[in-house]
C-alpha positions as CSV (number, residue, x, y, z in Angstrom):
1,X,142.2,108.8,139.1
2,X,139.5,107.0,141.1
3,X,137.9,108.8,143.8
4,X,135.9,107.2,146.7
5,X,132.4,108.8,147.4
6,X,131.2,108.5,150.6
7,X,127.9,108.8,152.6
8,X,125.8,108.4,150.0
9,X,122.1,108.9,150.3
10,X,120.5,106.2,148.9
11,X,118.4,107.9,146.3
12,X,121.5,109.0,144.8
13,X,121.7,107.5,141.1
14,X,124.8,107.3,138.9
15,X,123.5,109.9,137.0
16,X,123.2,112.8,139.9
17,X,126.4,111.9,140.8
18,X,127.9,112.1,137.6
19,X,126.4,116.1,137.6
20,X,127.6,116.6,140.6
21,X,131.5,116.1,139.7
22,X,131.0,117.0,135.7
23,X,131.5,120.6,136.3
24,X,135.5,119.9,138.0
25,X,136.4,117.7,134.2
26,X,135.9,115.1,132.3
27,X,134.1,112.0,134.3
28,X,135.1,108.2,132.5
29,X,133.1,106.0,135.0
30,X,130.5,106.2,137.8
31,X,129.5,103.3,140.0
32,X,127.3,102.9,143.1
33,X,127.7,100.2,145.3
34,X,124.7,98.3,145.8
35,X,124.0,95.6,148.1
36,X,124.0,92.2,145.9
37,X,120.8,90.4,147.7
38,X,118.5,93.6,147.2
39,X,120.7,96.1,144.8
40,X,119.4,99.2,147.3
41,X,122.4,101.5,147.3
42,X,125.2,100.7,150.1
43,X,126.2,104.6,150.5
44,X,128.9,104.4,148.7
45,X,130.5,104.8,145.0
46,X,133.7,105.4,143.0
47,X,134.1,107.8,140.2
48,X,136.6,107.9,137.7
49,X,138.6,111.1,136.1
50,X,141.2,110.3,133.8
51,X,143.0,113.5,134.1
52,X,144.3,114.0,137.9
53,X,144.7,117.5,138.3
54,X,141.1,117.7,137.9
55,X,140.2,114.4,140.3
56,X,142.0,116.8,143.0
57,X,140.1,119.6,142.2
58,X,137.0,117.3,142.2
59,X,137.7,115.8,145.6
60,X,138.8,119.4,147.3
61,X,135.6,121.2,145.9
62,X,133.1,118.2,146.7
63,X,134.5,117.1,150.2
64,X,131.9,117.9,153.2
65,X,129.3,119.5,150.7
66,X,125.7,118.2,150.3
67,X,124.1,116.5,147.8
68,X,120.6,115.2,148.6
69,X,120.4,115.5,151.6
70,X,123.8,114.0,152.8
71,X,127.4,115.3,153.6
72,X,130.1,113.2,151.1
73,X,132.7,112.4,152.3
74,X,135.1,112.3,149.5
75,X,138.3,111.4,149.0
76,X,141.3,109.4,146.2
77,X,140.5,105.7,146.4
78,X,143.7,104.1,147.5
79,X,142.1,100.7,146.6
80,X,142.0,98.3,143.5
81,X,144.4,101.0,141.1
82,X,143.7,99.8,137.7
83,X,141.5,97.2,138.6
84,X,144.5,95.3,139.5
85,X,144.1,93.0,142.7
86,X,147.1,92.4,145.3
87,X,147.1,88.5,145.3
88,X,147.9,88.0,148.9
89,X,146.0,85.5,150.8
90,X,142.5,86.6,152.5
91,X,142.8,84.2,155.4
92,X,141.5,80.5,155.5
93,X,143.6,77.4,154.6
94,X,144.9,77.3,151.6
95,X,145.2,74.1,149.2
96,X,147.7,71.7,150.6
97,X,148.2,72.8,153.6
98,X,148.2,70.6,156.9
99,X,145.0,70.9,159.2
100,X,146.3,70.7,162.6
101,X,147.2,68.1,165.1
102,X,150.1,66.1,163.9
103,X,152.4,66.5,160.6
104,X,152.2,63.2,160.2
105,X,150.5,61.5,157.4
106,X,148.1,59.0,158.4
107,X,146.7,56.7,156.2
């Protein structure tokens, strides 16, 4: 189960957060999202239970409690499941396609 940490204070390592959901199971992944120009923390970070009984129990005990500082806000990631992308388009033209004005070709 992946489970979406938010409000992240920025001094907040991988490690602190990994104690901070340890004592609710067995923790396969941390990460903190950092900001790719600087890599200072963006607030937020995903962990990853493998058993989801206790990514519930994570997510109902950790919600609205503090840690450095900060209130998470903590809750199941409904994002990228399995690292698995959708593969619908993000906007923009797309290769082949007309842009504007008339449908005809001119040469």
């Amino acid at each position: 189960m992946q489970i979406h940490v938010g409000n992240l204070a920025r001094d907040v390592g991988e490690a602190e957060l990994r104690l901070a959901f340890e004592p609710f199971g067995q923790v396969e992944a941390v990460r903190i999202v950092t900001d790719r120009n600087n890599s200072i923390s963006r607030g937020f970070g995903f962990v990853d239970m493998p058993d989801r009984d206790e990514g519930l129990a994570a997510v109902e005990g950790l919600n609205m409690k503090e840690l450095m500082g900060r209130t998470l806000d903590i809750s199941e990631s409904l994002g990228h499941r399995d690292g698995k992308r959708d593969n619908r388009s993000r906007g923009g033209k797309s290769k082949g396609s007309w842009s504007g004005g008339s449908k005809r070709r001119r040469f």
